[in-house]
C-alpha positions as CSV (number, residue, x, y, z in Angstrom):
1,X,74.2,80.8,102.5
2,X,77.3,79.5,100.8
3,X,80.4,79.0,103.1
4,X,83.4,80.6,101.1
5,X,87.0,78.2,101.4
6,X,88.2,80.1,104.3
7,X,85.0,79.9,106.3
8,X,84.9,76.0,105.2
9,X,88.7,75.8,107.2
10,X,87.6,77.7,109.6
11,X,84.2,76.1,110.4
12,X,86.1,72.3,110.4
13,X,88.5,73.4,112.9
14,X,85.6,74.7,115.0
15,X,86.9,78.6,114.5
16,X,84.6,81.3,114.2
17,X,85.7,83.8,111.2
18,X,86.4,87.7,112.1
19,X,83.5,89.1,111.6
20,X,81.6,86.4,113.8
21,X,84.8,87.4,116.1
22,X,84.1,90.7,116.0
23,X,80.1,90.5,116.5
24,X,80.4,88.4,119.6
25,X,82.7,90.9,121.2
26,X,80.5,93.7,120.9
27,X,77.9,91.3,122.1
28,X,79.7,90.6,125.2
29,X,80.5,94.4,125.4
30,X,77.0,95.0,125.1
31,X,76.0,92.8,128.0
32,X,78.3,94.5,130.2
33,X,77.4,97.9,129.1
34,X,73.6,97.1,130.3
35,X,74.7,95.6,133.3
36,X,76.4,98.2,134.7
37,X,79.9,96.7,134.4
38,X,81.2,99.5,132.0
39,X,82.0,103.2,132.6
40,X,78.6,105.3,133.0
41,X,79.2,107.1,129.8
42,X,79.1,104.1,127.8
43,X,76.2,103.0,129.3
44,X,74.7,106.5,128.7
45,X,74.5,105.6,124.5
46,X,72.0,103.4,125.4
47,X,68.2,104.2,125.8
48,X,65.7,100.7,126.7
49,X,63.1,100.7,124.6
50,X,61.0,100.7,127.8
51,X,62.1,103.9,128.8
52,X,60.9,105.5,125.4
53,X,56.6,105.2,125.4
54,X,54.5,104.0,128.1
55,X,53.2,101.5,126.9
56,X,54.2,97.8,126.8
57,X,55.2,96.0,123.7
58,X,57.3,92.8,122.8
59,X,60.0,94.6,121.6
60,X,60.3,96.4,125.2
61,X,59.3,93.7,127.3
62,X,62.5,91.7,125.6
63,X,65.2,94.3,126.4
64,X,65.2,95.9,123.1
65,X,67.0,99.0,122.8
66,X,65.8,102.6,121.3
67,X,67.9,102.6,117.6
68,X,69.7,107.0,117.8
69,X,68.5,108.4,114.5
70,X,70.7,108.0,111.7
71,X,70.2,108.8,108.3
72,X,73.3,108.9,107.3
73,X,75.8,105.4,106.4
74,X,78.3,106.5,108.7
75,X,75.9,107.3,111.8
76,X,74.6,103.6,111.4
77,X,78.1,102.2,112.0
78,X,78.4,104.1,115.1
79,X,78.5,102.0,118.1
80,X,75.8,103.4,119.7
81,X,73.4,102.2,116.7
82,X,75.7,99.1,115.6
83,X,75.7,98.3,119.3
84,X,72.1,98.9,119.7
85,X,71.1,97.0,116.8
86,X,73.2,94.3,117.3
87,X,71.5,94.0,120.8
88,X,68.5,93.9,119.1
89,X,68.6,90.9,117.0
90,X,69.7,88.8,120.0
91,X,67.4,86.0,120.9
92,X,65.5,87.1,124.3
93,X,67.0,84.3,126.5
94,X,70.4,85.4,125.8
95,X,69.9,89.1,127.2
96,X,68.9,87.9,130.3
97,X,71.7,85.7,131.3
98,X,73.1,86.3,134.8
99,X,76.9,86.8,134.4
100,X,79.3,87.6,131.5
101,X,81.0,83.7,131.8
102,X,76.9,82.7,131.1
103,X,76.0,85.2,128.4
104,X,79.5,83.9,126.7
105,X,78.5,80.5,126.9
106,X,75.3,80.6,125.7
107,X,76.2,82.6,122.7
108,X,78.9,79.9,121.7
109,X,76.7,77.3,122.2
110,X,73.1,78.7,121.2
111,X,73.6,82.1,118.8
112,X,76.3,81.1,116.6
113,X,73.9,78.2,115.8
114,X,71.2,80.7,115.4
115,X,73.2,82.8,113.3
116,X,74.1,80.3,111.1
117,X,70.7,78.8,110.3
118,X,68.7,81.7,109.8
């Protein structure tokens, strides 16, 4: 899409605006909370996809993440679905990286490029 002035700025000074901010934090909180590297009841809001039907698919096989019900607006900005959903769109290769200084990097360097192309 369209960059607005502030995201031009913002893009030429190689600064990512708040809400790409904001998304990349709870990405990074995401990675820890499925690592193990956040308090059990955080971890707790999240079910694997894996662990909801027995029977393989890609969306399980890639780390997805069971999406709580929610029909209402307010439920889907919850962060246990926002979180989840979040996780969700992630390219596969950036779920599995091996530490949080990796999973940081690659999202700088791959996702926002990712994000920004499709």
């Amino acid at each position: 899409g369209r960059l607005t002035p502030s995201e031009t700025v913002l893009s030429s000074l190689g600064w990512s605006s708040v809400s790409q901010h904001q998304k990349k934090t709870k990405a990074v909180f995401m990675f820890k909370a499925l690592n193990g590297m956040t308090p059990p009841h955080i971890t707790a809001l999240f079910t694997p996809s894996a662990n909801t039907h027995s029977h393989n698919t890609r969306h399980s096989s890639q780390g997805g993440l069971q999406l709580p019900r929610a029909r209402l607006q307010y439920k889907k900005r919850s962060f246990s679905f926002s979180g989840a959903a979040l996780w969700n769109s992630l390219p596969p290769q950036l779920k599995v990286a091996r530490s949080v200084s990796a999973f940081k990097n690659y999202y700088n360097q791959e996702y926002i490029h990712y994000e920004n192309t499709s």
